[in-house]
Each structure stands twice: as structure tokens, then as C-alpha cells.
GUPABA-532069 format. One record per residue: x, y, z of N, C-alpha, C, CB in turn. Coordinates in pm, whole numbers, plus 32768, in hexadecimal, padded with zeros to 4 digits. Glycine has a CB too. Layout:
<atoms>
XYZXYZXYZXYZ/...
</atoms>
This chain:
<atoms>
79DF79157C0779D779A77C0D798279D77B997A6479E77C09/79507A627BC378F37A557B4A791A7AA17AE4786C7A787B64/78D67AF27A6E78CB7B1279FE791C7B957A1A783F7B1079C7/79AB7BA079CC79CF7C6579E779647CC479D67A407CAF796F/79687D257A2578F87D9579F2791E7DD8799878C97DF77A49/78A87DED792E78C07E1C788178AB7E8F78B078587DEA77EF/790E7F14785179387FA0786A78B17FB7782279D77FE4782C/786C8057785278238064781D782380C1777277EA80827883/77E880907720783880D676B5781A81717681782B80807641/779381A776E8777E825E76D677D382A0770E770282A47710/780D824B7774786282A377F777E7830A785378F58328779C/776E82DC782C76EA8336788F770482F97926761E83097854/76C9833F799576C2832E7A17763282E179F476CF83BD7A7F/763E82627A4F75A082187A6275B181E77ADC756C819779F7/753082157B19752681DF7BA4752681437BB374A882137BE1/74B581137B4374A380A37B30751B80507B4E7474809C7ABE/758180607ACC75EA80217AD0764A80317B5A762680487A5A/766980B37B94767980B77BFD765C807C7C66766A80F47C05/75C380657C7975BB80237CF675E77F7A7CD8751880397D34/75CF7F477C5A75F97EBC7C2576787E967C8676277EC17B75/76CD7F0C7C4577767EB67C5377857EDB7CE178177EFC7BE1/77267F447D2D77797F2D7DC9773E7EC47E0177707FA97E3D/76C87E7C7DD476A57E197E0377007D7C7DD6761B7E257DE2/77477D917D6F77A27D2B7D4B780C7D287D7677B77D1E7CE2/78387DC87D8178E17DDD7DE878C37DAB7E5679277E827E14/78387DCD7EBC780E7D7A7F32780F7CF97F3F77A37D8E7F4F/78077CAE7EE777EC7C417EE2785D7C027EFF77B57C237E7E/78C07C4F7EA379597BED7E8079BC7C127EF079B27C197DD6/79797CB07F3079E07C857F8F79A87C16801E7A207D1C7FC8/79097C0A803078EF7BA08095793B7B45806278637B6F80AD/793E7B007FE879887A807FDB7A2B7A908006797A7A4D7F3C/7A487AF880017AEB7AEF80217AE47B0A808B7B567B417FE1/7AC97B4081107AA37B45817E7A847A9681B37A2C7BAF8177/7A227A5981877A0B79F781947A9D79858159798479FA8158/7ADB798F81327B49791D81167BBB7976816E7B7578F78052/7BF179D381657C227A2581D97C1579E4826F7BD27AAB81D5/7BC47A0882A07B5F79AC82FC7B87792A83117AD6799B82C2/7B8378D782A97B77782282AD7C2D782182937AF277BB81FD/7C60787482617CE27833827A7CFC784A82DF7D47784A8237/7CE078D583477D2378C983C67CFA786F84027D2279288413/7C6D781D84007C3A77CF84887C7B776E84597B9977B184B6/7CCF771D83BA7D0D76C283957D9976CD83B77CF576B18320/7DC6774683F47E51775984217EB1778383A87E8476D18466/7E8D777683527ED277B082CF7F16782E82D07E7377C08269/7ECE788983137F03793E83407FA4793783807E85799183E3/8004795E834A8085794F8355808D79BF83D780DD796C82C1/8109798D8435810B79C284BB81837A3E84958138793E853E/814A7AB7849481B57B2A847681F37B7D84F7816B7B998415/81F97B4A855D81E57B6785DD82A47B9885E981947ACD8644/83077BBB85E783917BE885E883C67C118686839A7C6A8580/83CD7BE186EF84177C07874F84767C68874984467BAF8775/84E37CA586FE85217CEB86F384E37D6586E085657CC686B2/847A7D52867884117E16867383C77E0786CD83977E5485E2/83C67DA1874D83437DA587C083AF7E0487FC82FD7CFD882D/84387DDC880C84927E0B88A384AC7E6F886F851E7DBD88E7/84CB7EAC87ED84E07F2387B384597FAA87E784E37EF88709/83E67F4C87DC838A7FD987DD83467FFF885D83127FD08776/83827F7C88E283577F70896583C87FEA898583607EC889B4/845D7FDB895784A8803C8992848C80CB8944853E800E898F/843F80DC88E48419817188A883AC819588FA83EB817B8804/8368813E895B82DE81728973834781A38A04823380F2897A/837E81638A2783B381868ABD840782068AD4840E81138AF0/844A82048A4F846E82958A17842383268A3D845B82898985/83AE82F589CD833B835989EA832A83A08A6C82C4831889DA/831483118AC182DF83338B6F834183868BA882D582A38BE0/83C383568B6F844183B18BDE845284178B8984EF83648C0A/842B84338B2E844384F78AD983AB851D8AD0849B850689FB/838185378B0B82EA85878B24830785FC8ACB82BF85BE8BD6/835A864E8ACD835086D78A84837686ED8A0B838C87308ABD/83AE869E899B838E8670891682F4865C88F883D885F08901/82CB85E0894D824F859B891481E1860D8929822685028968/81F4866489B4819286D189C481998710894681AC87348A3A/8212877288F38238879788A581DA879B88278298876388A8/81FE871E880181DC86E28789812286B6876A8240865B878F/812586C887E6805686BF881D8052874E87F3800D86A188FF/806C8775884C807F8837881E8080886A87978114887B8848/80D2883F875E80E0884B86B9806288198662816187EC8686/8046879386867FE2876C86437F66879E867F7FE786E78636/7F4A87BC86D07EE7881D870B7EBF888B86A47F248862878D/7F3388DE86997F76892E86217F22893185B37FFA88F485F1/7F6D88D6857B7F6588CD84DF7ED3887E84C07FF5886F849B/7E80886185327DEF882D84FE7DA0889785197DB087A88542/7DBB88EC85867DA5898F856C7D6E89B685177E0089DA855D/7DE68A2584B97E068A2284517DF489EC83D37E408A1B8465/7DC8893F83E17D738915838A7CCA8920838A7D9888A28386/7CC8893C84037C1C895184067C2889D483DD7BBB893E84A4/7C5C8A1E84107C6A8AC684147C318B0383557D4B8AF78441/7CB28AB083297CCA8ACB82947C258AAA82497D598A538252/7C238A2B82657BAC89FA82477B098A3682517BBA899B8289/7AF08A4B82D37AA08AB182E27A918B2E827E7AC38AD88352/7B118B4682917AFD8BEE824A7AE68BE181A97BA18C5E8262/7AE78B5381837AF28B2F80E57A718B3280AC7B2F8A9D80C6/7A698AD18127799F8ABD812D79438B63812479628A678205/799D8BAE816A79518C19817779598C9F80F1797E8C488206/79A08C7B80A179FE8CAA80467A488D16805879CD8CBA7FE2/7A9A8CFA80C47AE58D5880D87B708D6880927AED8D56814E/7BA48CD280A27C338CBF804B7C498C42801F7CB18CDD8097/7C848C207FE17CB48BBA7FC07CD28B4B801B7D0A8BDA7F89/7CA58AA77FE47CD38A8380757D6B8A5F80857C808A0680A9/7DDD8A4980D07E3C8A4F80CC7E8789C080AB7E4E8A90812D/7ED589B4805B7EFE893E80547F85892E80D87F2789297FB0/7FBE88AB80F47FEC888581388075888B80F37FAE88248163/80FF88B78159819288D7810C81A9884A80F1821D892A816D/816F87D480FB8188874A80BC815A8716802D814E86F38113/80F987508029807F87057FD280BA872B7F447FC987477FEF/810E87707F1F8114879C7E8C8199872B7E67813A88647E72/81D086FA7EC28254868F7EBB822D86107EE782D386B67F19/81BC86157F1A819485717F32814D85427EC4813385517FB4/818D84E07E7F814184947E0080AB84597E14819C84107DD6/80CE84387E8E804484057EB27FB2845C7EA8805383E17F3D/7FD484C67E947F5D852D7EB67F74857F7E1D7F77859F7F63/7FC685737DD47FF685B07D4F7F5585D97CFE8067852A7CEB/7EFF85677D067E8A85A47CB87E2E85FC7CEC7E3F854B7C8B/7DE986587C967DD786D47CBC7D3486BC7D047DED87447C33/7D0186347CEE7CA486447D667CA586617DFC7C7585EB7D6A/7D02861C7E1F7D3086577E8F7D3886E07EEF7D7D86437E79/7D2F871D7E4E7D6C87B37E847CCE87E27E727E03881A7E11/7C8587F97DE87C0688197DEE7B9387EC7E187BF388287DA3/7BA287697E637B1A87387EBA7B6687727F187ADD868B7ED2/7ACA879B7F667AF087E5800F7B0A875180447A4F8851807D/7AB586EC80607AB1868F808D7B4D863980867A40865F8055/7B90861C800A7C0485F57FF97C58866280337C1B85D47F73/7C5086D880377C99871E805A7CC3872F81007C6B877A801E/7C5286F4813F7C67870181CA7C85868E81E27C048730821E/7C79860281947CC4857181D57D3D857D81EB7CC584F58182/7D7385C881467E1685DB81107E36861481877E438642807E/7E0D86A881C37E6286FE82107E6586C382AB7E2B879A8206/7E02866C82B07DE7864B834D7E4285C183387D258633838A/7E54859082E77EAC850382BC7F3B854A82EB7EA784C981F0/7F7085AB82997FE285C882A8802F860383197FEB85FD8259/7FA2864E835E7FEE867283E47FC085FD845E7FBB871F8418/7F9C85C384477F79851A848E802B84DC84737ED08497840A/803F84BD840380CD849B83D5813584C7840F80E684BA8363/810A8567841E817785B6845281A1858684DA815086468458/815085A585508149858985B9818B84E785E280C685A785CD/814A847885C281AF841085BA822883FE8592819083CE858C/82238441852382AB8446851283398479854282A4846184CB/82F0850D857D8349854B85EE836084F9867E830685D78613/82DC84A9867F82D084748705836983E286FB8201842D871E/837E839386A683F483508691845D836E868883F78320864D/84A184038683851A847E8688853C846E872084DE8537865D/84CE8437877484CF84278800852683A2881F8436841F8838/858A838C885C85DD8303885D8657830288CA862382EB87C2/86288347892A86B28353899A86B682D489D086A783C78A24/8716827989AC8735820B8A0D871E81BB89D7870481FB8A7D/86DB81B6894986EA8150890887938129889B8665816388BD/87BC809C888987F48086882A87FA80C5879087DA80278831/883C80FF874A87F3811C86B487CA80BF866E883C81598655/881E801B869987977FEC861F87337FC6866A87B07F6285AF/871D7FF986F086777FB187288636803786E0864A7F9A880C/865380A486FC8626813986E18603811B862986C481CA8710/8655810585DA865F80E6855085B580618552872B80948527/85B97FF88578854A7FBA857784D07FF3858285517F6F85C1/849880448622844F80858607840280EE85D9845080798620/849E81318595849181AE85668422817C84C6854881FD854C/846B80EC8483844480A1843083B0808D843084878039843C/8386804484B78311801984AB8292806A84C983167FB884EA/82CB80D4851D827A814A851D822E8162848282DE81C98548/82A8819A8439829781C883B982298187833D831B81BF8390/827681248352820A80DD82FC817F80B7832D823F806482D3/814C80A9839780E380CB83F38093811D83B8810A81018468/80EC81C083D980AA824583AB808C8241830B811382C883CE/80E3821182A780DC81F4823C804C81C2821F814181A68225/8054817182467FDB80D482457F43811C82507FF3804C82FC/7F5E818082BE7EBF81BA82BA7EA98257825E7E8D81DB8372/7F05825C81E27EDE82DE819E7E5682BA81647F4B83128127/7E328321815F7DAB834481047DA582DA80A37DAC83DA80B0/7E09831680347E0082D87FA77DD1825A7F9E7E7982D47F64/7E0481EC80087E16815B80377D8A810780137E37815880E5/7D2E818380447CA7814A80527C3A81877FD67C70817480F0/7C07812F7FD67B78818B7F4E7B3081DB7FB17ADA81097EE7/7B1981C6801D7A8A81F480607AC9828280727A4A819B8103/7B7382C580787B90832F80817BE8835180267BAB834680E9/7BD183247FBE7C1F83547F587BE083B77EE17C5582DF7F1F/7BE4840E7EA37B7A846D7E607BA684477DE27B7A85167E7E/7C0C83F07DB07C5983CD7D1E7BDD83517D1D7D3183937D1C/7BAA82F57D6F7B8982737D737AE582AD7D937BE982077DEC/7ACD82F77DAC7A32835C7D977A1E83857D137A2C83F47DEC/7A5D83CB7CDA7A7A83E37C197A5983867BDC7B0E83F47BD7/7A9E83177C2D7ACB826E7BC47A13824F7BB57B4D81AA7C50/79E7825A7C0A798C82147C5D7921822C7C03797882417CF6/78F682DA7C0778A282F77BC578BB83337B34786583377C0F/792483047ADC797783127A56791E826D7A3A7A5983207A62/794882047A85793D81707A5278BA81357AA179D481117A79/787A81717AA6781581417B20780780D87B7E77B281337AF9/786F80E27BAE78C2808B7C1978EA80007BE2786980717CA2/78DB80027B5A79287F977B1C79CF7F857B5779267FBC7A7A/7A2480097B847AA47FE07BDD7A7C7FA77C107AF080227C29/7A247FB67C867A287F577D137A067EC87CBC79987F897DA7/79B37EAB7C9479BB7E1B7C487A237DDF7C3879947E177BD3/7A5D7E357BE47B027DEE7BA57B4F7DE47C2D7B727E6B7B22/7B537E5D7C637BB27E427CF37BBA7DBF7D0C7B7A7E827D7F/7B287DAE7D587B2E7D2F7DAE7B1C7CDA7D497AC57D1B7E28/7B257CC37CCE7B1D7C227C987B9D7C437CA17AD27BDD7BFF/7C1E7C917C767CAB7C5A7C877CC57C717D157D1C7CA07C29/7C9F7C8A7D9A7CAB7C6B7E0C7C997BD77E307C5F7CB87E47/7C327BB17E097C337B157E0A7C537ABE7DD37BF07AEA7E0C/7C757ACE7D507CD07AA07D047D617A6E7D447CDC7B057CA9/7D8F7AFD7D8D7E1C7B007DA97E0A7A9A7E217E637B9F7DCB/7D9A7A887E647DBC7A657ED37DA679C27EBC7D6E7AB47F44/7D7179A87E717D3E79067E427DCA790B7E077C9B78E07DC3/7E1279297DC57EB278F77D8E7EF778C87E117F1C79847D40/7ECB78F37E777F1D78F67EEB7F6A79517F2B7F5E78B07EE1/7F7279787FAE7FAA79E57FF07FA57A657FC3801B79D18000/7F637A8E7F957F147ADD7F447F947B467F027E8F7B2C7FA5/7FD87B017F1080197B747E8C80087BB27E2F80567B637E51/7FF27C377E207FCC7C917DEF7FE87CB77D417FF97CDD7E49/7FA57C847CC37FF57CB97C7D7FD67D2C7C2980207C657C42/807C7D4A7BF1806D7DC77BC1806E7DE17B0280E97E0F7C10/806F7D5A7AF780667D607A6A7FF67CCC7A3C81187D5B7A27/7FD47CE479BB7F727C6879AC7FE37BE179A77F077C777908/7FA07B8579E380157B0979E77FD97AB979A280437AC07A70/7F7E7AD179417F8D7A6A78BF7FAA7ACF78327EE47A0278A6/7FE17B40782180127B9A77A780457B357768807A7C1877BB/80997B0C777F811A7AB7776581107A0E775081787AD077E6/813E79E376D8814F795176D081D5790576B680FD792B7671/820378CE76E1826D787676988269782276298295782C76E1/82EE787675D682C578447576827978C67501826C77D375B4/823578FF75288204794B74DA82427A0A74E88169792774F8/82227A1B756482717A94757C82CD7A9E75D382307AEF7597/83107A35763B83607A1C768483D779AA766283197A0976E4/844D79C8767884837963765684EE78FA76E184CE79A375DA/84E8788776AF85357835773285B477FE770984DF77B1776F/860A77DC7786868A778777508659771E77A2873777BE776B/867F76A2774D869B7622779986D57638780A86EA75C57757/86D675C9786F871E75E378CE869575917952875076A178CA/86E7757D79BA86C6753E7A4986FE75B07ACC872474957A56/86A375967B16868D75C57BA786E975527BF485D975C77BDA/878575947C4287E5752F7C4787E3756F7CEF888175327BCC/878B75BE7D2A878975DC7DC786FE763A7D8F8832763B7E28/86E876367E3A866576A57E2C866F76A77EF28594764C7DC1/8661771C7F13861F774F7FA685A577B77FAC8692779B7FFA/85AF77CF8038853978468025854678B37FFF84FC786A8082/85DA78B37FBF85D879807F7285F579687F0486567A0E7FA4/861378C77EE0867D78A87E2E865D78567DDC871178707E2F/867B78647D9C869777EB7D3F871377E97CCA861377D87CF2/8758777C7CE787E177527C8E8764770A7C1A887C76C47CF2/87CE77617BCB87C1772A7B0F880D76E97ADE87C777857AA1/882176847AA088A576657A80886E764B79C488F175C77AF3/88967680797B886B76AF78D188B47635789688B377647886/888A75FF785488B075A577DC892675B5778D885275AA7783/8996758F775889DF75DB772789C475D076808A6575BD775F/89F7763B761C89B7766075A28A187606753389B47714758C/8A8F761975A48B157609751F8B34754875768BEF76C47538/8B91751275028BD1748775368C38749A75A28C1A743774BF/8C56752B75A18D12752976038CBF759776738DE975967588/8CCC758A76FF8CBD75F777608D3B760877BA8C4175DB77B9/8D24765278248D6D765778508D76762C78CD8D8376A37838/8DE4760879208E1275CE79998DA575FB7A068EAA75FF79BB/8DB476B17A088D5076DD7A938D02774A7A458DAE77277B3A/8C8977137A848BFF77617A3E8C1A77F07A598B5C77367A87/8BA978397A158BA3789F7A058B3678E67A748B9278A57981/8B3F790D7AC38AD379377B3D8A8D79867B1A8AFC796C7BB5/89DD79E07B0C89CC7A4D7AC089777A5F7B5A89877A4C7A0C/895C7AC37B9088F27AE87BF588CB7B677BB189247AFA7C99/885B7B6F7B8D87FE7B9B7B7587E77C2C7BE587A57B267B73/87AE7C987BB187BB7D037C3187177CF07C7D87DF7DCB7BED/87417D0B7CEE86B17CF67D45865C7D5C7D5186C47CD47DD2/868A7DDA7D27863C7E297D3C85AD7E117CEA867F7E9A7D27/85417E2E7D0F847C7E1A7D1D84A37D827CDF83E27EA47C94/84DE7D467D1984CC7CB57D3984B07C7F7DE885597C727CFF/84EF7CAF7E3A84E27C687EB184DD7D2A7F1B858F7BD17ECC/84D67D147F7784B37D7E7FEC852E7D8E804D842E7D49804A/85B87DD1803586157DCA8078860A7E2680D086787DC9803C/85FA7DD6816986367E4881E886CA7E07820285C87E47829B/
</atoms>
């Protein structure tokens, strides 16, 4: 992998440098594309395929078909509220008023920075994002005849779906990652994708969220003796060394709390 891209130290806008690093972010993401690629044709791509959210969201769609006048509804609504977003918009452009923010956007963290609100452009992803959101989301409120936990599954997978495609998600529509862009002259996108590929050369590309070499043993971390006395796919048994000559009969059990350790449904 190659050389990190060096910050620039005027903080000036240069095209120069600009066009540099999108040609290096290009680069790095063909290569991850390309091993992406070679693991699926190597079969490596893990099968996430769940029968239970297939039969869950076959009986939400069948739902749909037999309540026509919700789903009309909720078309109706969002009909609505993209209206209303052009409507607002227009008249902003024209300087008539202000453009209107959305009764979501001031409580969604996701949209918290104020580009959002003062690019027109961010401003119409955010509002057309949210009433996009809306609409699906009402559309899963729909569930006659289903089980609650089939209804609960797809209510689930819907969600995170809608989640999955916000704005923020992406640079190409994000106006915080436009700032970044032309603040660092696309030195982000550089860094992005060298720790995109990074993550994904560690394997399964797990994502991280802190630097995973800060830390050494020994120097700023500390360890107890001790052996790995079981291990499965969610655990691992510790079994610790003991400190003193006398212990006791039955160990001491410690579980650790899971929370932003593992993903509990």
C-alpha cells in the first residue's frame, strides 16, 4: 500500500493537489474492487442469505397486496411531502422564503451539521431522504396476517435497508465530505480508502474505529497470565493464573458486558 497522503501545511485549496489524490483515491479503490472481486470468484464471500427474513418479508409484501388503501395512503403522503419539498425549495431559489427544514432533521444526529441545512443541494438530499424514510416506514405499520415476530423481522429489515441508503452514508452526497474534500484537497478520500483496504486485507473487512496499533503490551497496556481453556464462535474462556499459593475450590466467573462488543438481536 502506498505512502499516507501528507496534510497540506497552508490549508490553501490547490487544484493541483486535488486532482493528485482523486486520482490516488481512484486508484485504491480499483484495487479493493479488484480483491473484492477475486474473493468472490474464490468463494470466500460468506453466504448471508436467512430464510426466516425471506418468509418474514414475502408475508409483508402479501400484506401490502391485500391492504391497497394504506399503501395508496402513504404514496399519497409522500406525493405530499416531495411537493412541498420542491415547493419550499423553489421559492428559496427565488428568494422568497426561507427554505423549510424538515420536522425531523433538527433531532436526527445524522444531519446535526449545519451543512445540510445551508447547502441547497444537501438540503434537498436530507429532505427528500427523510420523506423517502418516511414512506417505508409507514409502509411496514402495514402487517394484517402476519405473526408479530414475522411482522417484527421485517419491520427490522426494512429499517435498516432505509437506514443503509441515507445521504450521510455516501461522499458523493454528503456536503460534510464536500467541505472535507475541498478543506484537505481530497487528501480524505486518500486516507478513506487506504484504511478501506487496509480493513479489508485484515480480513472480513471489519471496520475499525480506533487506531489498532495506539497501544502496546507492556508499555501502555497491561496483561494477566493466563490460557484460553474453551473458545467458540461468540467466546472465549480465560482461565487466569493464580497470584496467591492458596485458591479456591470454584472459580470466580467474570463476564464482561457486551454492550459495543458484539450486535444483539
Amino acid at each position: 500500500m502506498g505512502t499516507p497522503a501528507q496534510t497540506q501545511a497552508d490549508g490553501h485549496f490547490s487544484p493541483v493537489a486535488l486532482q493528485s489524490n482523486l486520482l490516488k483515491a481512484s486508484l485504491l479503490w480499483k484495487q479493493f474492487c479488484s480483491r473484492m472481486v477475486a474473493d468472490y470468484l474464490e468463494g470466500d464471500t460468506p453466504n448471508v442469505s436467512n430464510e426466516a427474513f425471506t418468509r418474514a418479508v414475502s408475508q409483508w409484501v402479501a400484506s401490502l397486496v391485500a391492504n391497497p388503501v394504506p399503501v395508496f395512503q402513504a404514496g399519497v403522503n409522500y406525493l405530499a411531502d416531495q411537493t412541498q419539498l420542491w415547493q419550499g425549495m423553489s421559492a428559496r431559489l427565488a428568494g422568497l422564503n426561507d427554505f423549510p427544514l424538515s420536522r425531523h432533521s433538527s433531532r436526527d444526529r445524522r444531519f446535526k451539521d449545519e451543512s445540510w441545512q445551508t447547502n441547497p443541494l444537501g438540503a434537498i438530499m436530507m429532505q427528500s431522504y427523510l420523506n423517502f424514510a418516511d414512506y417505508w416506514k409507514s409502509l411496514t405499520r402495514v402487517q394484517d396476517g402476519m405473526a408479530e415476530a414475522d411482522a417484527e423481522k421485517a419491520r427490522f429489515l426494512i429499517n435498516i435497508m432505509v437506514d443503509a441508503l441515507a445521504p450521510n452514508n455516501y461522499a458523493m452526497t454528503n456536503p460534510e465530505v464536500w467541505n472535507a474534500v475541498l478543506a484537505s484537497n481530497g487528501e480524505n478520500l486518500v486516507r478513506g480508502m487506504e484504511n478501506l483496504l487496509q480493513d479489508f486485507q485484515q480480513g472480513e473487512l471489519r471496520i475499525r474505529m480506533t487506531d489498532t496499533e495506539a497501544f502496546e503490551v507492556g508499555r501502555d497496556i497491561a496483561t494477566t497470565p493466563g490460557q484460553v481453556v474453551f473458545r467458540n464462535e461468540l467466546l472465549e474462556l480465560i482461565q487466569y493464573n493464580p497470584s496467591t499459593p492458596n485458591v479456591h475450590q470454584t472459580p470466580l466467573l467474570i463476564i464482561p458486558p457486551w454492550i459495543n462488543k458484539y450486535y444483539i438481536l
